[in-house]
C-alpha positions as CSV (number, residue, x, y, z in Angstrom):
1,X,38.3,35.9,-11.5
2,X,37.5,38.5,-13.1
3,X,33.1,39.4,-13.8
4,X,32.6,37.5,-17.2
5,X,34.9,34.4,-15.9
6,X,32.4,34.3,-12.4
7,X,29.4,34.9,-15.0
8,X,30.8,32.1,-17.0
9,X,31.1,30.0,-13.8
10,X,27.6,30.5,-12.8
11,X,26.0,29.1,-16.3
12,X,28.5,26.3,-16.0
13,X,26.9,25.4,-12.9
14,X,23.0,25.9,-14.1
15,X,24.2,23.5,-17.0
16,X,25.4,21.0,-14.9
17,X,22.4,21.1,-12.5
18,X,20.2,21.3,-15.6
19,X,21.5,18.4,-17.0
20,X,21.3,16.8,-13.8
21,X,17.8,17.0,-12.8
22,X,17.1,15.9,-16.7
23,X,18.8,12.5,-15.6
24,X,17.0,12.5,-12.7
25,X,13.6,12.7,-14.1
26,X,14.3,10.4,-16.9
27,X,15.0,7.7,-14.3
28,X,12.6,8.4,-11.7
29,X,10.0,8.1,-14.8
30,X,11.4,5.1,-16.3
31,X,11.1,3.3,-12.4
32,X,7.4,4.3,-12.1
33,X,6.5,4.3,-15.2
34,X,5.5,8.2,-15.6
35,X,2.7,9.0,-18.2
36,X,1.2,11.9,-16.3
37,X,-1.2,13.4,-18.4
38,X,0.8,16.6,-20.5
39,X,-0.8,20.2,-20.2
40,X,-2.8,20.0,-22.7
41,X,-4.3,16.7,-22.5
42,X,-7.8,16.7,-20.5
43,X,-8.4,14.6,-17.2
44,X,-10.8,12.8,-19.2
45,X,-8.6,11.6,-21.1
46,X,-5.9,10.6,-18.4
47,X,-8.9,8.9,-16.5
48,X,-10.0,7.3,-19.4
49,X,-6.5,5.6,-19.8
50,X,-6.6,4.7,-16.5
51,X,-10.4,2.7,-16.8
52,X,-9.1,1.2,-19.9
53,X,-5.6,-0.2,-18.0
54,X,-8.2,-2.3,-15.9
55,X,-10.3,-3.4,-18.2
56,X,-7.5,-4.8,-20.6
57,X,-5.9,-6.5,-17.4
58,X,-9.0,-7.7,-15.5
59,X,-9.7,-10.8,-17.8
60,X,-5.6,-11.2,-18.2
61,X,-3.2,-9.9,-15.8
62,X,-5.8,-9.6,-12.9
63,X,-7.3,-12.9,-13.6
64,X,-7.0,-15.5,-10.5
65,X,-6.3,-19.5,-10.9
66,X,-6.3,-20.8,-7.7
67,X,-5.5,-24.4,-9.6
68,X,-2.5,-22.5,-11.8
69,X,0.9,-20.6,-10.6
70,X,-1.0,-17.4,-9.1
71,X,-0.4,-16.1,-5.7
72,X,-2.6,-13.5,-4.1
73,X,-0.6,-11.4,-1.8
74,X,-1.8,-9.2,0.9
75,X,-0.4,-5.7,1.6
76,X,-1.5,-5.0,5.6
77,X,-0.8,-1.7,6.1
78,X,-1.5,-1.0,10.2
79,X,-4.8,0.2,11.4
80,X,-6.6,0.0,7.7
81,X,-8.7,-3.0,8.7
82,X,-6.3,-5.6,7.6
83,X,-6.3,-8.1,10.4
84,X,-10.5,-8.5,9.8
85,X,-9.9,-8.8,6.1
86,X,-7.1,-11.1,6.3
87,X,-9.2,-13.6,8.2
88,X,-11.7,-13.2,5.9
89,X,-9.3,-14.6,3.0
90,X,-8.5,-17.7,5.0
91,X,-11.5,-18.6,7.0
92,X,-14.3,-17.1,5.0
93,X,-14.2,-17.9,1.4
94,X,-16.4,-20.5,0.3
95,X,-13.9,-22.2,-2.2
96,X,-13.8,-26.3,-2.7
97,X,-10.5,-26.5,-1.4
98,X,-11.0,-24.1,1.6
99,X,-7.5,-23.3,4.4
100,X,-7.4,-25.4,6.9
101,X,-7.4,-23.5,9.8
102,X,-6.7,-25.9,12.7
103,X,-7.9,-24.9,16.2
104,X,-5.7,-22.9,18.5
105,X,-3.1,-21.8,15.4
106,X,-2.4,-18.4,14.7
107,X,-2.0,-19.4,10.8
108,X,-4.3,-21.5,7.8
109,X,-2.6,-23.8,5.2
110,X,-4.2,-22.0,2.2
111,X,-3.0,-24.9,-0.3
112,X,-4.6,-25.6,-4.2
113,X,-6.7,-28.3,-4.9
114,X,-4.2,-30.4,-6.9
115,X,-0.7,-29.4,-4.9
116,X,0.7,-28.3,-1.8
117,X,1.9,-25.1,-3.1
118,X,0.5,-21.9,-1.5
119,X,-2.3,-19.6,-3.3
120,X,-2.3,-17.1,-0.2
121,X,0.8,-15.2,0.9
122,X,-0.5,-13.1,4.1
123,X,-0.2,-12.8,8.0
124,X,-3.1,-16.0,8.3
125,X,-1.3,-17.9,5.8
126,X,2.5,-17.7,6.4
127,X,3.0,-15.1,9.1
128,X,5.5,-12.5,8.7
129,X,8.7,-14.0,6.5
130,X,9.1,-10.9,4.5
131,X,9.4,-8.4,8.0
132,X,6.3,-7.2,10.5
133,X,3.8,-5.2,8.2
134,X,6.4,-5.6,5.1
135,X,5.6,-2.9,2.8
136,X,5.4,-3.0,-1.1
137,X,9.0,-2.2,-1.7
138,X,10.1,-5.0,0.7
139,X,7.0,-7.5,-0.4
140,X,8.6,-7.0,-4.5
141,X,11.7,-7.9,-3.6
142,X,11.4,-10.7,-1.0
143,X,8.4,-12.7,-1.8
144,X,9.4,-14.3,-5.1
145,X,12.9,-15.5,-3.8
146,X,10.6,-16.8,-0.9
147,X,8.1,-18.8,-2.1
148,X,10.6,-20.6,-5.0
149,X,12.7,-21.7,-1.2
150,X,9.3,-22.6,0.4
151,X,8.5,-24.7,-2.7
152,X,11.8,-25.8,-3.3
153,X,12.2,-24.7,-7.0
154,X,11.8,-21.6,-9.5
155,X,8.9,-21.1,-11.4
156,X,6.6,-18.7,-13.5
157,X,4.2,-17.1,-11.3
158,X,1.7,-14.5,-11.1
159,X,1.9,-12.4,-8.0
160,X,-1.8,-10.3,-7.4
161,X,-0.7,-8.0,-5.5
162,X,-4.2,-6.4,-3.1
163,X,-4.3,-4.6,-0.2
164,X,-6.9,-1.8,1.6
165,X,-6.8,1.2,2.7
166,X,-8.9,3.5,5.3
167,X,-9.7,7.2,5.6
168,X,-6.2,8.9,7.2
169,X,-7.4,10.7,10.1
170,X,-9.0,8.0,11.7
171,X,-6.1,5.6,10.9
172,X,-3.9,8.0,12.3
173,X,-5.6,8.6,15.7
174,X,-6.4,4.4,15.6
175,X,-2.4,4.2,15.7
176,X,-2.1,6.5,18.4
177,X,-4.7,4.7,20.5
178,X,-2.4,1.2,19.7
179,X,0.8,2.7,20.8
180,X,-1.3,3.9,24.1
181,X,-2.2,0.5,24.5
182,X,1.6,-0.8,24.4
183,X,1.6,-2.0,20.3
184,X,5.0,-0.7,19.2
185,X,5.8,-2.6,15.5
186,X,9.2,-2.7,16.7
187,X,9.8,-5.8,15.0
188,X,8.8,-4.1,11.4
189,X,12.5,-4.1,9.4
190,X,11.4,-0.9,6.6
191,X,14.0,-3.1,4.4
192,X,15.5,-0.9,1.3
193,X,17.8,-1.4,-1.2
194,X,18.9,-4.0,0.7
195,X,19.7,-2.9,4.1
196,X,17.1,-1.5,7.0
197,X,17.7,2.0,8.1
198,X,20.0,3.1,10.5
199,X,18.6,5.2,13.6
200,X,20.3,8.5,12.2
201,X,17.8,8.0,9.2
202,X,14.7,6.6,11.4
203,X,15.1,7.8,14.5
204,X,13.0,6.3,17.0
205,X,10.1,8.7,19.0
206,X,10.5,7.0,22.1
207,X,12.7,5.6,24.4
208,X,11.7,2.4,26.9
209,X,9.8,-1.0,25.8
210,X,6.9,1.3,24.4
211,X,4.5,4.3,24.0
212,X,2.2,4.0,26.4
213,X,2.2,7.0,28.1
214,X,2.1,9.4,24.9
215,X,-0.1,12.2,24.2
216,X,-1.7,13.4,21.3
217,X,0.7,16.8,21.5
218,X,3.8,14.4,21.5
219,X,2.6,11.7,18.7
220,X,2.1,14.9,16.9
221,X,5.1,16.2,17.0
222,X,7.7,13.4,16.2
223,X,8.9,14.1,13.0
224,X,10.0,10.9,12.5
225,X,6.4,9.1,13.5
226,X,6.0,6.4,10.4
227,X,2.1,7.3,11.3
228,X,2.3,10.2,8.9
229,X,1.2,9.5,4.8
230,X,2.1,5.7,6.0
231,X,-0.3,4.2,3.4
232,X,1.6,6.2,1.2
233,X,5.0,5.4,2.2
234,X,3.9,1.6,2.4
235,X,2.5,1.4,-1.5
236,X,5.5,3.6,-2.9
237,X,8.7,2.9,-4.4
238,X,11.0,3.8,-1.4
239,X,14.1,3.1,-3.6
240,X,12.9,6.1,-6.1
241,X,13.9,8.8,-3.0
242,X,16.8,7.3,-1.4
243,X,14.6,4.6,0.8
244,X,14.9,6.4,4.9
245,X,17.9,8.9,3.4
246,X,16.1,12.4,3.7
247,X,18.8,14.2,2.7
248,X,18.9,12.2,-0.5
249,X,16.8,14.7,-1.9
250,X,14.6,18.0,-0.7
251,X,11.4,17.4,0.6
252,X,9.1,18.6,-1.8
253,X,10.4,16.3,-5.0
254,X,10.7,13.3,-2.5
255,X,6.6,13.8,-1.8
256,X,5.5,13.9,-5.2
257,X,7.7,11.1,-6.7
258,X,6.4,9.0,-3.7
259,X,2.9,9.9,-3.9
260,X,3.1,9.6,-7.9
261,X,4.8,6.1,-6.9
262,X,1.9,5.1,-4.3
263,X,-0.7,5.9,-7.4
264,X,0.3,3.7,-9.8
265,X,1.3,1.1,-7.8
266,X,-2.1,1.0,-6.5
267,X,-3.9,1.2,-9.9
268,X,-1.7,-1.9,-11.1
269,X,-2.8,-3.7,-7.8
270,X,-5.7,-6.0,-8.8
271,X,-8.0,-5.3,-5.9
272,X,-7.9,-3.5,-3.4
273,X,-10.4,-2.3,-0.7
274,X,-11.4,0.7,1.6
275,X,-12.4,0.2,5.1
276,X,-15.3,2.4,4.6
277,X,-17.2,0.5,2.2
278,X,-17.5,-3.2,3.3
279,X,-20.1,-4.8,1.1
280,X,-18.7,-3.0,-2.0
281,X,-15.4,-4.2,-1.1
282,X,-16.7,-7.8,-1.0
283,X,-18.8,-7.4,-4.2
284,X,-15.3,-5.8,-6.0
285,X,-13.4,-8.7,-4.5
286,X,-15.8,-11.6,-5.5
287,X,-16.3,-10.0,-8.8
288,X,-12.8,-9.5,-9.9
289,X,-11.4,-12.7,-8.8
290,X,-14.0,-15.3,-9.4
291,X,-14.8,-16.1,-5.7
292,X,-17.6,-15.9,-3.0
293,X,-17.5,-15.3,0.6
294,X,-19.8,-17.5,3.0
295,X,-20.5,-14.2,5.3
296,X,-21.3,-10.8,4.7
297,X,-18.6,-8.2,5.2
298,X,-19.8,-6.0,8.4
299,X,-19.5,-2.4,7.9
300,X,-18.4,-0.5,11.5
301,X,-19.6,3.0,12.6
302,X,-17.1,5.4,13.3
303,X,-18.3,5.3,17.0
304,X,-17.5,1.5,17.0
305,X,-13.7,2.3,16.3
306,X,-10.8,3.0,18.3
307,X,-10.1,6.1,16.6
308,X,-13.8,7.7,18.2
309,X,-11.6,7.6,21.6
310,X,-9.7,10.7,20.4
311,X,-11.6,13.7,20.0
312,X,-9.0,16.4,19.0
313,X,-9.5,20.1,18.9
314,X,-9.6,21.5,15.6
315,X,-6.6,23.2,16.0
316,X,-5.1,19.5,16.4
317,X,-7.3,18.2,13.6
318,X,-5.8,20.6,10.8
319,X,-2.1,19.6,12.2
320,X,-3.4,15.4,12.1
321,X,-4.4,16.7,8.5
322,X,-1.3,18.7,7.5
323,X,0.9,15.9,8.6
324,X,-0.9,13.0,6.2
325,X,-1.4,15.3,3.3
326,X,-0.1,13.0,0.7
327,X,-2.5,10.3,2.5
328,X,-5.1,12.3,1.9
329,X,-4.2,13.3,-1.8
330,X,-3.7,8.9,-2.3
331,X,-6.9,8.3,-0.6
332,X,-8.9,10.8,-2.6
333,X,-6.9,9.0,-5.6
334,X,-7.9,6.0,-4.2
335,X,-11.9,6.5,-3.4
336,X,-12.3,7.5,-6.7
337,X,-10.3,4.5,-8.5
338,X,-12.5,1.9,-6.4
339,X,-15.7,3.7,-7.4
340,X,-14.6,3.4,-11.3
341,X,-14.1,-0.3,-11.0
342,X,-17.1,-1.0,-8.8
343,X,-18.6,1.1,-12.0
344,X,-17.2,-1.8,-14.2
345,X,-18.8,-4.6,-12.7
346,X,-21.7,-3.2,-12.0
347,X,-22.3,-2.5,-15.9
348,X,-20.8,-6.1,-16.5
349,X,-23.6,-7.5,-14.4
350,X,-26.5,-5.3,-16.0
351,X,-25.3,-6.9,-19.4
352,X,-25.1,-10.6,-17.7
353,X,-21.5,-10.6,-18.2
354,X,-19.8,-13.3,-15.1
355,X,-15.9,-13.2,-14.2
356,X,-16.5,-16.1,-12.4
């Protein structure tokens, strides 16, 4: 082949890649729904669109009827504070037709008023049907299917999805001190596109019944540790990037469609909570969905947590840091996106305006 024909070659192959990745974007946009702000639009403007997405939604699509076809469903992502806010769902609202938690069960009946259908789908109220800690992309696909065979019929329902989050350092070293303590989540199935990974794709960190004995160094360096941007990967489309298949795509694409994913699913979630801000996660809670609790929230110290057990050097603190990058990027998403609804209400309330 002669130069022109291998210069020829070479555009044919740019062409092809070109046209390619056009695909590609045109379908990972159409599954998340991409309306990233363009260059020359302000991030007023983009935040603006984002306030206004809540507002239209809060008195529609957000709007609970505990009496209706709605089911609240509860994302628990490990070490975020779930298992505290999940009993206060089923044993703490102060609702006519409270759960009945019977003494010595692990799980509440959270029935309505006028049936025997479920309002509550969450560890308290029906365990762990969809897989230990099931994640959005398993939760989307299993929970309709699931409460039509629990109720013994198809419907049209309203899934609310919620869920909370907590800063990712401390959730990080909080998961470390759980695996120390013999907690291993082996029983979580990471279900995608309709199989669960294979050990070549998730390979495990350890070998034996559990963790126990592992450092800081060796949590840290497991490059398979689901520990890392795990709020991330739990609130993303894992089906956008090839689920567990890391050589699906290179790495940097894979991070931003999943963060980009985690985001928006997120903001279409109709509450959700932070770990660091009890009473304002009560107040956003009781204000978006019409309902009171009987106790206040109580808001920890960091010194009260697990995570104040681990005190790592800074040199390990930038590496904990490095490693949840994109939990940090959703997080900071995420602070700020509370803070704009708590905004909401708070106006609402200055102008007499009730949700309930």
């Amino acid at each position: 082949m002669g130069f022109h024909g291998k210069l020829k070659f070479c555009f044919s192959l740019v062409a092809v890649a070109s046209t390619a990745a056009g695909f590609f974007f045109i379908y990972v946009c159409s599954r998340i729904s991409c309306q990233n702000a363009s260059k020359g639009s302000s991030m007023a403007e983009y935040k603006a669109g984002r306030v206004n997405y809540f507002e239209g939604n809060i008195g529609k699509e957000f709007q609970f009827d505990l009496e209706g076809n709605d089911i609240i469903v509860f994302l628990h992502m490990q070490k975020t504070g779930g298992t505290k806010f999940g009993k206060h769902l089923v044993k703490n609202l102060d609702i006519k037709h409270p759960c009945d938690c019977v003494r010595r069960r692990k799980r509440c009946d959270c029935r309505r008023p006028n049936s025997n259908e479920i309002w509550l789908f969450s560890r308290y109220s029906i365990g762990w049907p969809c897989g230990l800690h099931a994640d959005w992309t398993e939760l989307k696909v299993c929970v309709p299917g699931l409460i039509n065979k629990l109720e013994g019929g198809k419907r049209s329902r309203k899934f609310l999805y919620i869920t909370i989050l907590r800063e990712p350092v401390s959730r990080v070293l909080s998961e470390l001190k759980c695996y120390q303590k013999g907690t291993t989540w082996k029983m979580s199935l990471h279900k995608c596109n309709g199989r669960v990974p294979t050990k070549e794709e998730l390979p495990p960190c350890y070998t034996g019944e559990n963790w126990e004995d592992v450092t800081l160094q060796e949590f840290l360096n497991c490059s398979s540790n689901l520990a890392f941007n795990r709020q991330t990967r739990m609130l993303a489309d894992l089906e956008l990037v090839g689920c567990y298949n890391r050589s699906a795509m290179s790495r940097v694409p894979r991070e931003e469609i999943l963060l980009e994913s985690a985001k928006r699913n997120l903001a279409s979630m109709a509450y959700f909570a932070l770990v660091e801000y009890q009473l304002e996660s009560q107040y956003l809670f009781e204000r978006t969905f019409g309902m009171k609790f009987r106790q206040q929230f109580v808001q920890m110290s960091k010194e009260e947590t697990r995570a104040a057990e681990v005190v790592p050097s800074s040199k390990d603190l930038a590496r904990i840091q490095e490693l949840n990058e994109l939990d940090s990027k959703l997080y900071s998403f995420a602070k700020e996106l509370f803070f704009e609804r708590l905004k909401y209400f708070k106006e609402r309330d200055k102008e007499g305006i009730s949700q309930v």
